[in-house]
PQR file with spaces between the fields and no chain letter, atoms N, CA, C, O and H, PARSE charges and radii, in Angstrom:
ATOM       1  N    UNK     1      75.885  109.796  108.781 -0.4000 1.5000
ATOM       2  CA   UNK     1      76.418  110.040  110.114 -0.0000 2.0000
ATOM       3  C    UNK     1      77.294  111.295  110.079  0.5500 1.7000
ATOM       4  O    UNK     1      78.168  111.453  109.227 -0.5500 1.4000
ATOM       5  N    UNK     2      76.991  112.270  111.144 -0.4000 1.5000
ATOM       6  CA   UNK     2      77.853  113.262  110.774 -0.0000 2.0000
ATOM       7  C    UNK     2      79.451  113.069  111.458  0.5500 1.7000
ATOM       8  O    UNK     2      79.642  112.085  112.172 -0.5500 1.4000
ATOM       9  H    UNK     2      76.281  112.141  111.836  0.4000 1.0000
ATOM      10  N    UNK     3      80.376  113.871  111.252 -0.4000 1.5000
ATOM      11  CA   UNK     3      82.016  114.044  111.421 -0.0000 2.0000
ATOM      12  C    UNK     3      81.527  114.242  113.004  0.5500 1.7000
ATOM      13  O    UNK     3      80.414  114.600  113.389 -0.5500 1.4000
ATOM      14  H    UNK     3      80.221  114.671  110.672  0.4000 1.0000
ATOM      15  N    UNK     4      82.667  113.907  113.785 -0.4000 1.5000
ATOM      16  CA   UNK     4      82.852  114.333  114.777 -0.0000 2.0000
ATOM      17  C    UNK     4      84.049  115.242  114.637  0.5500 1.7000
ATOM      18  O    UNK     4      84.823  115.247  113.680 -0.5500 1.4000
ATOM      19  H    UNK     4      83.571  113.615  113.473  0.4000 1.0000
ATOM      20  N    UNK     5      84.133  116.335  116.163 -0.4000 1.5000
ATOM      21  CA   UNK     5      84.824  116.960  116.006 -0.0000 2.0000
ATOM      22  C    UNK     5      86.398  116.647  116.293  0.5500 1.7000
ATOM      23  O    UNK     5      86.684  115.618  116.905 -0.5500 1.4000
ATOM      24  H    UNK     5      83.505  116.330  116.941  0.4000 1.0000
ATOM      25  N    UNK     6      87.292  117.427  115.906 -0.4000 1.5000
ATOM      26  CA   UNK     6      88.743  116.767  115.985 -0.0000 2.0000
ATOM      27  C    UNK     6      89.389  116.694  117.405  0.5500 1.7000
ATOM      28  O    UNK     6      90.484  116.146  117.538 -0.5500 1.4000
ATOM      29  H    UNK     6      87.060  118.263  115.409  0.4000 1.0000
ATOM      30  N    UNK     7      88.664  117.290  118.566 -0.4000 1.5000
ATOM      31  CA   UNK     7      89.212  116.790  119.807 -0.0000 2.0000
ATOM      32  C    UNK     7      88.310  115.430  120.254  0.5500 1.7000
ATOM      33  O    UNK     7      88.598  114.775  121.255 -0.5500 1.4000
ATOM      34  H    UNK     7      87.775  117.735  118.458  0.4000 1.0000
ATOM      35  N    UNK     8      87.496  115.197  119.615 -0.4000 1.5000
ATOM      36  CA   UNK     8      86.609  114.030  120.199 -0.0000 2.0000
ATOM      37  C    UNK     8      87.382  112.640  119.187  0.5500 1.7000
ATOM      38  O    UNK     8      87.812  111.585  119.652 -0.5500 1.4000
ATOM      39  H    UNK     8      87.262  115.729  118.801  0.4000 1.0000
ATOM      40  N    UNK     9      87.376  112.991  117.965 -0.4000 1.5000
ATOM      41  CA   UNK     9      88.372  112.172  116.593 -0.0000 2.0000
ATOM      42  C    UNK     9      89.359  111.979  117.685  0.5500 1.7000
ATOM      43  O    UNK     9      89.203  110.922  118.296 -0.5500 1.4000
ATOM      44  H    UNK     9      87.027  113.849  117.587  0.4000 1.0000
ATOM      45  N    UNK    10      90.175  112.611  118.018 -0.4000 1.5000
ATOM      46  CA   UNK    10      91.654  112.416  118.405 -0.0000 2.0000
ATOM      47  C    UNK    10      91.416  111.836  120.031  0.5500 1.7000
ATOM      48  O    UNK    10      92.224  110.932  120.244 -0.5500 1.4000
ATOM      49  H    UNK    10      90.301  113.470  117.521  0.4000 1.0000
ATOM      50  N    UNK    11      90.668  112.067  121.040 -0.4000 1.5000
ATOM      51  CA   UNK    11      90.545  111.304  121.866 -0.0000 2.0000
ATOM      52  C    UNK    11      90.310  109.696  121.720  0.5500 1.7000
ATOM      53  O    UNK    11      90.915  108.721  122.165 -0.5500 1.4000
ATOM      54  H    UNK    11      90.011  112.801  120.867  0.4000 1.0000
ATOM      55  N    UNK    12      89.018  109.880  120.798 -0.4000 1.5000
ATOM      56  CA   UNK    12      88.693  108.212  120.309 -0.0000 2.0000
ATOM      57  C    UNK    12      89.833  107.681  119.992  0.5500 1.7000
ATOM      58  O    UNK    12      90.141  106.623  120.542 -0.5500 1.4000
ATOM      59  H    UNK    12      88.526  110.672  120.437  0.4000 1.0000
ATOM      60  N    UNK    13      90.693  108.265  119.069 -0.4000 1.5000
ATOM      61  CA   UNK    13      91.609  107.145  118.375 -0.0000 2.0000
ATOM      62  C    UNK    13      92.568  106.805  119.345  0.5500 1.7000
ATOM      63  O    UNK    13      93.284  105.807  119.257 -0.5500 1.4000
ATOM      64  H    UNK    13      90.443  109.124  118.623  0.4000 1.0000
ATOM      65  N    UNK    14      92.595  107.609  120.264 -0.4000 1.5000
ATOM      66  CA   UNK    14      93.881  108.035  121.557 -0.0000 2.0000
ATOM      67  C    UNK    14      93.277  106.350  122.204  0.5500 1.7000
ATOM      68  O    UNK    14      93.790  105.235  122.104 -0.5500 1.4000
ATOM      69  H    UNK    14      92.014  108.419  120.335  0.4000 1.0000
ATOM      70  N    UNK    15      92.177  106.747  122.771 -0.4000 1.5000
ATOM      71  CA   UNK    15      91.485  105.549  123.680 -0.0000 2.0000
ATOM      72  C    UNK    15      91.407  104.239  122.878  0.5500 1.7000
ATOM      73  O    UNK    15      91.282  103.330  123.699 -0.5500 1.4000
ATOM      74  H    UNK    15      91.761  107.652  122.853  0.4000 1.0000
ATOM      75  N    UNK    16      91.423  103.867  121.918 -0.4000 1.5000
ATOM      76  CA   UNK    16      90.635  102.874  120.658 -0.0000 2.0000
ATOM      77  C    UNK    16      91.815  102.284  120.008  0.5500 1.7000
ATOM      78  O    UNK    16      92.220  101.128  120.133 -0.5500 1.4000
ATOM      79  H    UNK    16      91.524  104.605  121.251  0.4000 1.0000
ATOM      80  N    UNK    17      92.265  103.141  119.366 -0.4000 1.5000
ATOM      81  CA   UNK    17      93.441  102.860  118.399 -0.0000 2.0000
ATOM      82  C    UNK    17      92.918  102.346  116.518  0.5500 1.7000
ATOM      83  O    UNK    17      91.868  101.856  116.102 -0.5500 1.4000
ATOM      84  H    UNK    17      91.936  104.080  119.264  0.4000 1.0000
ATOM      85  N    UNK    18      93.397  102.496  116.246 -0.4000 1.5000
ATOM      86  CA   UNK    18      93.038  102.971  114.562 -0.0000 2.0000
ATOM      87  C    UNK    18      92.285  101.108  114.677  0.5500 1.7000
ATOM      88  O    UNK    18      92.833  100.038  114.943 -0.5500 1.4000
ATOM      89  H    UNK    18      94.250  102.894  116.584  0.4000 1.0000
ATOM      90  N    UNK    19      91.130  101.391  114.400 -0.4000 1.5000
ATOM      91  CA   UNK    19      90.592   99.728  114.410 -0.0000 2.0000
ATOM      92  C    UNK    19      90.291   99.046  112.846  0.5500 1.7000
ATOM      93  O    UNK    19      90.311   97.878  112.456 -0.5500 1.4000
ATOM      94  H    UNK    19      90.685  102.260  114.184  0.4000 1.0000
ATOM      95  N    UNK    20      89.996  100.379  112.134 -0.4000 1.5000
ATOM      96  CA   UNK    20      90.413   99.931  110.671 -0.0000 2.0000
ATOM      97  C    UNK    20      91.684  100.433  109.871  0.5500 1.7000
ATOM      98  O    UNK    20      91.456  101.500  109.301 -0.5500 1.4000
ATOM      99  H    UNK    20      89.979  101.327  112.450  0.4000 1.0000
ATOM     100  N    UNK    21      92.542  100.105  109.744 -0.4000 1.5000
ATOM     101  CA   UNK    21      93.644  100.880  109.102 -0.0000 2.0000
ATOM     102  C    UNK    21      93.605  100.494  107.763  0.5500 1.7000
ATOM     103  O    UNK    21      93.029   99.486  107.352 -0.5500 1.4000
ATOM     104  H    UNK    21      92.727   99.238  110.207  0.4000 1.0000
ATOM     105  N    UNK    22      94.521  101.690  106.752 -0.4000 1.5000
ATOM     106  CA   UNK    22      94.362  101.964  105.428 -0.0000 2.0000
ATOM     107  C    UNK    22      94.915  100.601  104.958  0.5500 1.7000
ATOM     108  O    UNK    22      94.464  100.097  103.929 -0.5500 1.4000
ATOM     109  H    UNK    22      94.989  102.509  107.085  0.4000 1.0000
ATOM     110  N    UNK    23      95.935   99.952  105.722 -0.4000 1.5000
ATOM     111  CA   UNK    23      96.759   98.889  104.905 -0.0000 2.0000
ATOM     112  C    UNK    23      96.473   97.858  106.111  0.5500 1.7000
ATOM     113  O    UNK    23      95.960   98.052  107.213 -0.5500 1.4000
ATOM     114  H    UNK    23      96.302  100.361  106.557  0.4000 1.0000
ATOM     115  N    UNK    24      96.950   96.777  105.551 -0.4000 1.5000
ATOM     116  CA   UNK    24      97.149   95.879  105.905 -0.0000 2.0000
ATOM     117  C    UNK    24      98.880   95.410  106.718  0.5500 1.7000
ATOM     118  O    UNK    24      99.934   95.805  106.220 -0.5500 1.4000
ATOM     119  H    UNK    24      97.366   96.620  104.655  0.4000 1.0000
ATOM     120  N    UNK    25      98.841   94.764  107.655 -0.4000 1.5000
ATOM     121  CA   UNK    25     100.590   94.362  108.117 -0.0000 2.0000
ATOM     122  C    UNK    25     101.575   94.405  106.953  0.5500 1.7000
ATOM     123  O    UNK    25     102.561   95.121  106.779 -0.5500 1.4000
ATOM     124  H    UNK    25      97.985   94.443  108.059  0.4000 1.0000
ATOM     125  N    UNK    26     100.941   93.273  106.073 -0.4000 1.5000
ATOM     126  CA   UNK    26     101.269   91.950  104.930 -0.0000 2.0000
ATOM     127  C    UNK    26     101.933   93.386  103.890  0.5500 1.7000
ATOM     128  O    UNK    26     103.090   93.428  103.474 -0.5500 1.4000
ATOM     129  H    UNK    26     100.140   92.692  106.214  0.4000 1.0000
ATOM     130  N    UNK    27     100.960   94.370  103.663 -0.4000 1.5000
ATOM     131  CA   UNK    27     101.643   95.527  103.104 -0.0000 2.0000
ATOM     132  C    UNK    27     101.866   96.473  102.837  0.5500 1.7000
ATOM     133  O    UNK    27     101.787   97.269  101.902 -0.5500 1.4000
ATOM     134  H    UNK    27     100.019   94.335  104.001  0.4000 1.0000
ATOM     135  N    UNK    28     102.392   96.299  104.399 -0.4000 1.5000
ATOM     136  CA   UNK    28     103.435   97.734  104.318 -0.0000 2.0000
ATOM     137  C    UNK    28     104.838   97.629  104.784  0.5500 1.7000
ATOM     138  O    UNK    28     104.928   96.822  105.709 -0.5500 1.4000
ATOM     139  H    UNK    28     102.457   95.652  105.159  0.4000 1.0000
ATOM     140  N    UNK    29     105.600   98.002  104.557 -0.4000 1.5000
ATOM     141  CA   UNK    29     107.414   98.244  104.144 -0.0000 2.0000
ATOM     142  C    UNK    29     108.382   97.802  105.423  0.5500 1.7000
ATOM     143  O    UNK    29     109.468   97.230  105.510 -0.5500 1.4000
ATOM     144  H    UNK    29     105.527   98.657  103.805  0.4000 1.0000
ATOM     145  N    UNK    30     107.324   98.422  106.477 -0.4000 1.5000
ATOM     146  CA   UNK    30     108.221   98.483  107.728 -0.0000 2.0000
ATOM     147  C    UNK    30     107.707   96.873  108.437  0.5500 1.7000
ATOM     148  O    UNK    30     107.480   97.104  109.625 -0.5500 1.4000
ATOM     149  H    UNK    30     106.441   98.886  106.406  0.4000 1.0000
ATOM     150  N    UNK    31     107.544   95.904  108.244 -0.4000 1.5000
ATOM     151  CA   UNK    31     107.297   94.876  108.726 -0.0000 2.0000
ATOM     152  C    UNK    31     108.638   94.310  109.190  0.5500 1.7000
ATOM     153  O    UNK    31     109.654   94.915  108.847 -0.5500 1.4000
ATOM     154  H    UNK    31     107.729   95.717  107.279  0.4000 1.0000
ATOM     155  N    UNK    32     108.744   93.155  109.973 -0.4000 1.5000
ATOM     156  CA   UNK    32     110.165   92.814  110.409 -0.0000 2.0000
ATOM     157  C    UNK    32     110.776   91.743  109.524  0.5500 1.7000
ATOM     158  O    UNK    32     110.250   91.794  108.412 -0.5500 1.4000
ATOM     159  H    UNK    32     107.919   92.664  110.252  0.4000 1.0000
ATOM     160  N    UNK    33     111.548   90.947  109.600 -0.4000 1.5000
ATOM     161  CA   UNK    33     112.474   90.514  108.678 -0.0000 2.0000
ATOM     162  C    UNK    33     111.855   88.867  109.069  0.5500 1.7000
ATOM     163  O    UNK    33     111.723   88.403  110.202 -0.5500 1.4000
ATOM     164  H    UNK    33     111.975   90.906  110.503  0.4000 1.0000
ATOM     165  N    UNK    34     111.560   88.232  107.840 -0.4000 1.5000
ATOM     166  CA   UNK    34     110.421   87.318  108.211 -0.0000 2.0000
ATOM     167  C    UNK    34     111.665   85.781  108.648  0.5500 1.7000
ATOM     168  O    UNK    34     111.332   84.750  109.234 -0.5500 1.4000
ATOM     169  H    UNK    34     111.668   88.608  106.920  0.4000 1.0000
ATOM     170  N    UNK    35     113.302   86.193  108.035 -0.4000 1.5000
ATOM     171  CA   UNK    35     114.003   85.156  108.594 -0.0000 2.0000
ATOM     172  C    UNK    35     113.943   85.205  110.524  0.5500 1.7000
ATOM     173  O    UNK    35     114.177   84.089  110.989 -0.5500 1.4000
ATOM     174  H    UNK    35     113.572   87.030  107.559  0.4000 1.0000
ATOM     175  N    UNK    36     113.740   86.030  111.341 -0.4000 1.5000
ATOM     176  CA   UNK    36     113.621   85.753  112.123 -0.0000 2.0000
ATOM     177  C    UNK    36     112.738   85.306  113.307  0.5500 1.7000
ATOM     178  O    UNK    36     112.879   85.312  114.530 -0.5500 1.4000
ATOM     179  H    UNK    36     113.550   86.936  110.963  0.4000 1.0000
ATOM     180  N    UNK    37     111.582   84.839  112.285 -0.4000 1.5000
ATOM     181  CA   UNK    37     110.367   84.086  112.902 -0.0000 2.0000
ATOM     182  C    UNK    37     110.912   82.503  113.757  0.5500 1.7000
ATOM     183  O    UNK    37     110.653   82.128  114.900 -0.5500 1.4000
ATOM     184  H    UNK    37     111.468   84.834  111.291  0.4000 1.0000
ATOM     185  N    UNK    38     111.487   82.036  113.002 -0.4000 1.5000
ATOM     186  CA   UNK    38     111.782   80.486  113.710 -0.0000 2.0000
ATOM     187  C    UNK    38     112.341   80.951  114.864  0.5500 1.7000
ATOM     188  O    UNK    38     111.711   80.955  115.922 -0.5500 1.4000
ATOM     189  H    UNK    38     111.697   82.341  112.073  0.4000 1.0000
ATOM     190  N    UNK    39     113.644   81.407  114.748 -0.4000 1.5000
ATOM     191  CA   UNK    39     114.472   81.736  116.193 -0.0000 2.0000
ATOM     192  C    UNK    39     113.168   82.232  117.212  0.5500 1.7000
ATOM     193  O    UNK    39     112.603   81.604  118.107 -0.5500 1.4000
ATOM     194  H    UNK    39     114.156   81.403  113.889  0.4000 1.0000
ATOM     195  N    UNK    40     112.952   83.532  116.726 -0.4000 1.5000
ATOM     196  CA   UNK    40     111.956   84.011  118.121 -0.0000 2.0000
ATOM     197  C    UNK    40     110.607   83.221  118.471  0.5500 1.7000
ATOM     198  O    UNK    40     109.748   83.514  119.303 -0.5500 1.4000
ATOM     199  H    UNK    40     113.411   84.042  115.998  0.4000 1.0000
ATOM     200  N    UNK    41     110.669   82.222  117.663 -0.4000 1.5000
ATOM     201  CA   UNK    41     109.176   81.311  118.500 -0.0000 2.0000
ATOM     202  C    UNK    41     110.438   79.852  119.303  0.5500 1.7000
ATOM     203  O    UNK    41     110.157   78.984  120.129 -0.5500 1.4000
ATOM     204  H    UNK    41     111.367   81.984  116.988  0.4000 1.0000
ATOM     205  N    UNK    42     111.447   80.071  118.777 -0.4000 1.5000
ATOM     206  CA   UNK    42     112.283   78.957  119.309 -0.0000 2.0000
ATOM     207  C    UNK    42     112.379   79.320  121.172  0.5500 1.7000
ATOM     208  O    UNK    42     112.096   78.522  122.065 -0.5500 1.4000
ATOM     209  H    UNK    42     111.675   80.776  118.105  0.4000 1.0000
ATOM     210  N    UNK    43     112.800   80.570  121.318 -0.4000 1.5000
ATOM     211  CA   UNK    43     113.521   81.248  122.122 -0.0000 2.0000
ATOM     212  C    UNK    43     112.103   81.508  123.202  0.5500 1.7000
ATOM     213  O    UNK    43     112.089   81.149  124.380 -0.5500 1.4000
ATOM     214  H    UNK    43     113.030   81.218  120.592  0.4000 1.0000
ATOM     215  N    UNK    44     111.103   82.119  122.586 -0.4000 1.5000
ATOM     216  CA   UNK    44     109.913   82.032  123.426 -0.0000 2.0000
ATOM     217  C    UNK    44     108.854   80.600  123.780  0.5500 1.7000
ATOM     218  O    UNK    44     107.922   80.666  124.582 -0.5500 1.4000
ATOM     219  H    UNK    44     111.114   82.411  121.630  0.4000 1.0000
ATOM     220  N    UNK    45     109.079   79.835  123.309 -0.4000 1.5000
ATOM     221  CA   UNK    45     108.271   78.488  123.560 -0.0000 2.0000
ATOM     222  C    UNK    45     108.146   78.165  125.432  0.5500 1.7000
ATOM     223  O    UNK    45     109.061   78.356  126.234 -0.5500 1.4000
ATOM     224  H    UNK    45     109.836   79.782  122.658  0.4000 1.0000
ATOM     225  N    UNK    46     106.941   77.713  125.712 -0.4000 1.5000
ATOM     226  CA   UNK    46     106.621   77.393  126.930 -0.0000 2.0000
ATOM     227  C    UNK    46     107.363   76.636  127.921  0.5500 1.7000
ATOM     228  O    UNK    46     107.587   75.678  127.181 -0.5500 1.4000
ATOM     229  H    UNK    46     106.198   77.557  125.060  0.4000 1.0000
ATOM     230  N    UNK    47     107.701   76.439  128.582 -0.4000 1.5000
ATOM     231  CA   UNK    47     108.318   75.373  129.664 -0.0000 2.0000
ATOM     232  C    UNK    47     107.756   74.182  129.322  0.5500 1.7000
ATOM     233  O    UNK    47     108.523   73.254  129.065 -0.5500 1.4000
ATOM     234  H    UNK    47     107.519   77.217  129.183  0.4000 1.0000
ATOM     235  N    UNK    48     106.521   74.000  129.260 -0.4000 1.5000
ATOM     236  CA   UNK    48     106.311   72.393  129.063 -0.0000 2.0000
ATOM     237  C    UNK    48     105.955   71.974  127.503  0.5500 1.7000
ATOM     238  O    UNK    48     105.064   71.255  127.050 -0.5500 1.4000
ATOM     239  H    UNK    48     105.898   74.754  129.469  0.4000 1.0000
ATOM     240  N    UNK    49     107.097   72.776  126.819 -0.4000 1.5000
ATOM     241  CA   UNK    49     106.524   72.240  125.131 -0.0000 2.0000
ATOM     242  C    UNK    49     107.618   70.938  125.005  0.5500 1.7000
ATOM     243  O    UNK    49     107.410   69.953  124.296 -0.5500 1.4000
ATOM     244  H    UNK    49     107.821   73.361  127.187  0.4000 1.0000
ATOM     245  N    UNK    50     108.933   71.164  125.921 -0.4000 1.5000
ATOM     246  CA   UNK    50     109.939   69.838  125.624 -0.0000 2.0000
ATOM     247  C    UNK    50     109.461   68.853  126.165  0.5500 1.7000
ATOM     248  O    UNK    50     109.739   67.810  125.573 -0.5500 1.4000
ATOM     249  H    UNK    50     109.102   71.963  126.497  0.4000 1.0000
ATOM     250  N    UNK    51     108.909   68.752  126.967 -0.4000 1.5000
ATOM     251  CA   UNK    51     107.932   67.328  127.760 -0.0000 2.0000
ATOM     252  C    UNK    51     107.410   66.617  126.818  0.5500 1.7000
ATOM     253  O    UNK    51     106.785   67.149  125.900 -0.5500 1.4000
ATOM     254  H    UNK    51     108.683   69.600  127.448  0.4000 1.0000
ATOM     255  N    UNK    52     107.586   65.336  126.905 -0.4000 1.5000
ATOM     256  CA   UNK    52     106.387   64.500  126.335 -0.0000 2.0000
ATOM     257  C    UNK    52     105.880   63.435  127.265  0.5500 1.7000
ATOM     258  O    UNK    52     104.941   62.715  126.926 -0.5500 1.4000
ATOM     259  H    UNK    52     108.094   64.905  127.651  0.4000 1.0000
C-alpha cells in the first residue's frame, strides 16, 4: 500500500484519531493516580443505584 501524503496523513488523523497507538494506557507514565478510582465512580454513580 503506498504512503499517503502528509496533508491527507494529518487530516485523517485530525478526523479519526490515532486508532492504533504505539503504547498502550496501562503503559505509559502520564496515566492518573489509580487511588482515585473508588471516589470518582462513588461521586458519579446513577440516581437509581441506592434503590433497592
Amino acid at each position: 500500500m503506498d504512503e499517503l501524503p502528509d496533508p491527507v496523513r494529518r487530516r485523517l488523523d485530525e478526523v479519526f484519531g490515532d486508532v492504533l497507538p504505539a503504547t498502550t494506557s496501562d503503559e505509559r507514565e502520564d496515566r492518573p493516580d489509580s487511588g482515585d478510582g473508588d471516589a470518582e465512580l462513588l461521586a458519579n454513580r446513577p440516581p437509581h443505584h441506592d434503590q433497592d
